[in-house]
N, C-alpha and C positions, 0 to 999 in steps of 0.2 A: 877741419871739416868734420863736423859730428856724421858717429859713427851710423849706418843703418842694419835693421835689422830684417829677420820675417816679416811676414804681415801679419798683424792680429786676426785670428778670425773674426765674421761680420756678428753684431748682435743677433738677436732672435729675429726673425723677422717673419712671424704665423702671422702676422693681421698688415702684411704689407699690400696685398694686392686689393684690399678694401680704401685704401688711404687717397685724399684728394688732393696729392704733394701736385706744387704746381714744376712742370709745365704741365696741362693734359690737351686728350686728341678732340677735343671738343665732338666727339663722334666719326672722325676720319678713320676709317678703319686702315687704312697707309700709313696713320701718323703713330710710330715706334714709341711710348709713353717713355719706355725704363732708357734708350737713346738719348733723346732727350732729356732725360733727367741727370743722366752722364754730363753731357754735356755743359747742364747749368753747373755742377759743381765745378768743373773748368773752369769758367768764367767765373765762377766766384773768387776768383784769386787775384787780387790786384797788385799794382807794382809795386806798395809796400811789405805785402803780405808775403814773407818768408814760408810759412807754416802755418798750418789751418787746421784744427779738430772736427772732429766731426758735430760735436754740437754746435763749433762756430759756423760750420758748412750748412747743417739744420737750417740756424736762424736766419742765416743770408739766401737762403734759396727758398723758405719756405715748406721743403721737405722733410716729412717724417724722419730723426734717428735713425731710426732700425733702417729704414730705405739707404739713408745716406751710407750706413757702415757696409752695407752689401755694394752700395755702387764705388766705394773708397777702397773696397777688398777688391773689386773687378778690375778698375784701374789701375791701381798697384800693380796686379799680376802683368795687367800689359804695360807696366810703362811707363803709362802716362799721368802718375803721380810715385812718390815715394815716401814710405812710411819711415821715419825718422824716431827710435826709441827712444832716443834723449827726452825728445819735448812729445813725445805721445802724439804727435801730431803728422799730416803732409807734407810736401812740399812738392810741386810741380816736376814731372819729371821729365826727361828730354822727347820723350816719344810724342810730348803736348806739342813740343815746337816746330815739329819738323813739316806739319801741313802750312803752316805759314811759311817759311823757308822754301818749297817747293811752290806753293802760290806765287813767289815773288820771281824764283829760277825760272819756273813754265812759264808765267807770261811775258819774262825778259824785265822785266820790271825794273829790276836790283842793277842788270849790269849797264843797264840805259841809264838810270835814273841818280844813282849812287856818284860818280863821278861828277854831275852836276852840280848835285848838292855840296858839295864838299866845295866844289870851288867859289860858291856863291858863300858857302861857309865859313872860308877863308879871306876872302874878297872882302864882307860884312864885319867880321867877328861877333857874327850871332848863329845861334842856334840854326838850321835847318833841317825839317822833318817832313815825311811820308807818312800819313796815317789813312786808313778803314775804318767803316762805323762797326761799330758793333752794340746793339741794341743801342741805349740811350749816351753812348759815349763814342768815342774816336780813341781807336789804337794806334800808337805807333808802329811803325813795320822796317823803318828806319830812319834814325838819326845820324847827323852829319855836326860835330862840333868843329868849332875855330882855333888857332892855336892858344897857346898858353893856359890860363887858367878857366875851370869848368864852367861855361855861362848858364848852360840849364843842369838842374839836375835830373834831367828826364832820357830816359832811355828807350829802347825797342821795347814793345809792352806797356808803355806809361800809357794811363789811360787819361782823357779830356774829358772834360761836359761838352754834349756836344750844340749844345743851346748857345751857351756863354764863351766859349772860345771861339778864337779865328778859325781855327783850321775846320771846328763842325759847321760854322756858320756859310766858309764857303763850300762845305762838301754839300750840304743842302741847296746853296746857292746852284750848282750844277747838276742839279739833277731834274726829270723831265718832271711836268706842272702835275697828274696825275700820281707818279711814286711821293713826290715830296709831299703834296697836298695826304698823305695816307703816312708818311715818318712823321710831319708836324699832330695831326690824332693823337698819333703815339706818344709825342713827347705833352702834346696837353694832357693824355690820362697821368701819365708818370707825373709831371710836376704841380699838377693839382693846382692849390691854391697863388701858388707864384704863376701859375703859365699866363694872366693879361700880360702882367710886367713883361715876361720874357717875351712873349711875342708878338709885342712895340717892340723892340729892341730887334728882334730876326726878324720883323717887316723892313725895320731902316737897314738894316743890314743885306738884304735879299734887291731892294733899292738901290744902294750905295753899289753894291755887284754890278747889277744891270748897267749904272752909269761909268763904273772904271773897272771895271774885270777885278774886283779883289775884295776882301772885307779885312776889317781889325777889328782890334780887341785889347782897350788899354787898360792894365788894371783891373779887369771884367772877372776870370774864372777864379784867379789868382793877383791878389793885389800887387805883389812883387813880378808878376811877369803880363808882357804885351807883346801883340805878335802882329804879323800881316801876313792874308795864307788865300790861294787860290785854287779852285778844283780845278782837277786832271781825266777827264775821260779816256778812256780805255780805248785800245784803238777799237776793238767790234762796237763799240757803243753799248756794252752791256753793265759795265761797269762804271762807279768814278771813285776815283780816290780824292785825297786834298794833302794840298802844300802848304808848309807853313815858315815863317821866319821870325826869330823871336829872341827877345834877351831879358834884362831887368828892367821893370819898368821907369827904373830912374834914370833911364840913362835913354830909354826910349819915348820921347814923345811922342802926343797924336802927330804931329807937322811932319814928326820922319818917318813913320808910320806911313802918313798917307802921301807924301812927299816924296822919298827913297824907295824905302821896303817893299811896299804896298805895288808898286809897280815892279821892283824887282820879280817878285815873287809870281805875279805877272806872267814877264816873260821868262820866267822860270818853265811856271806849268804849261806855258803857250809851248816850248821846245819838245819840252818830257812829251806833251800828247802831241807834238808833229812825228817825233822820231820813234814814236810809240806804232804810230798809223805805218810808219813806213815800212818796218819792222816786221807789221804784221802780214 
């Protein structure tokens, strides 16, 4: 385990509060700019990303240096990153984790939902997971593998496109005509010149819902992996999650896909949000 150290102090930061680092309040005088801006270097950290600099932080979020090293110094001191001298760089520190963790405890999530997974996990020998959107991706919040050897290498944090995998396809797929029709905006600005393709594809998939409660995904995000995955509403109906079931794509067909899985997964999410309701 490399060693850690102090925190560096932050750069200069005299011409910080002139800067037009994004996120901004676009005039909301409630909307916390430097909050916000906290937060996007969070998210800037993905499940390969061990350590992060601050110039690499800069260019993934769009924000000024100097801002980044003051928001990287504030963090630090709370927690929720750590500064690691070896590599001059971050690494995520545990104070990040713990609102996910109590998101899943509060709303009973984990203790309902976790033993399911695992038995369909086992039952399958494929992958099963729990994920949240989060901007233009789907987090895991938990994963359930099968026995013996590793089938996905994805863990709690792995992030999806949430266009092109099962599990975003059906989190959209559940969500009311109004929110989705206002996430689908979002992902046309984010993917620009690809979004016609992609969204033929999340029309037949939004379709294919409507007709069997489930979407797939073969070879689509990832050519090596396919999955079948269904959304989970919240019992207040304020929220939805999504479900998903998934292995290697060689071994997974569309036919068992939409044959097997695709209905597993199913009456997977159909249970999680009955005993979710009941729960509540």
């Amino acid at each position: 385990m490399k060693r850690t150290t102090s925190i560096p102090p932050p750069a200069d930061t005299a011409l910080v509060s002139t800067d037009a680092a994004y996120p901004v309040d676009d005039g909301d005088r409630n909307f916390v700019t430097a909050l916000a801006r906290g937060v996007e270097l969070l998210r800037a950290f993905g499940p390969d990303d061990d350590f992060l600099g601050n110039a690499e932080l800069s260019r993934r979020t769009g924000i000024p240096r100097p801002t980044v090293s003051r928001l990287t110094y504030t963090l630090a001191s709370l927690g929720y990153l750590v500064y690691v001298e070896a590599q001059e760089k971050y690494r995520i520190g545990q104070a990040a984790m713990l609102p996910g963790q109590r998101y899943l405890t509060g709303a009973g999530v984990r203790d309902i939902a976790q033993p399911l997974m695992q038995s369909l996990a086992f039952a399958t020998g494929c992958t099963v997971a729990l994920a949240a959107p989060d901007r233009h991706d789907m987090v895991y919040l938990e994963v359930c593998q099968p026995r013996g050897a590793l089938v996905m290498r994805l863990t709690q944090g792995s992030r999806l496109p949430m266009a092109t995998s099962a599990i975003g396809k059906a989190w959209l797929a559940g969500l009311a005509v109004e929110r989705r029709a206002a996430v689908l905006g979002e992902l046309e600005r984010h993917h620009a010149t690809r979004w016609p393709a992609l969204r033929n594809k999340l029309d037949r998939a939004l379709r294919e819902h409507a007709r069997r409660g489930f979407c797939v995904a073969h070879a689509e995000w990832d050519r090596s992996v396919s999955g079948a995955a269904a959304p989970v509403r919240l019992a207040d109906g304020s929220e939805v999650l999504s479900l998903n079931i998934g292995g290697a794509s060689t071994r997974l067909s569309p036919e068992i896909l939409e044959g097997n899985l695709g209905p597993r997964i199913r009456e997977l999410a159909d249970t999680l949000a009955t005993r979710l309701w009941r729960a509540a």
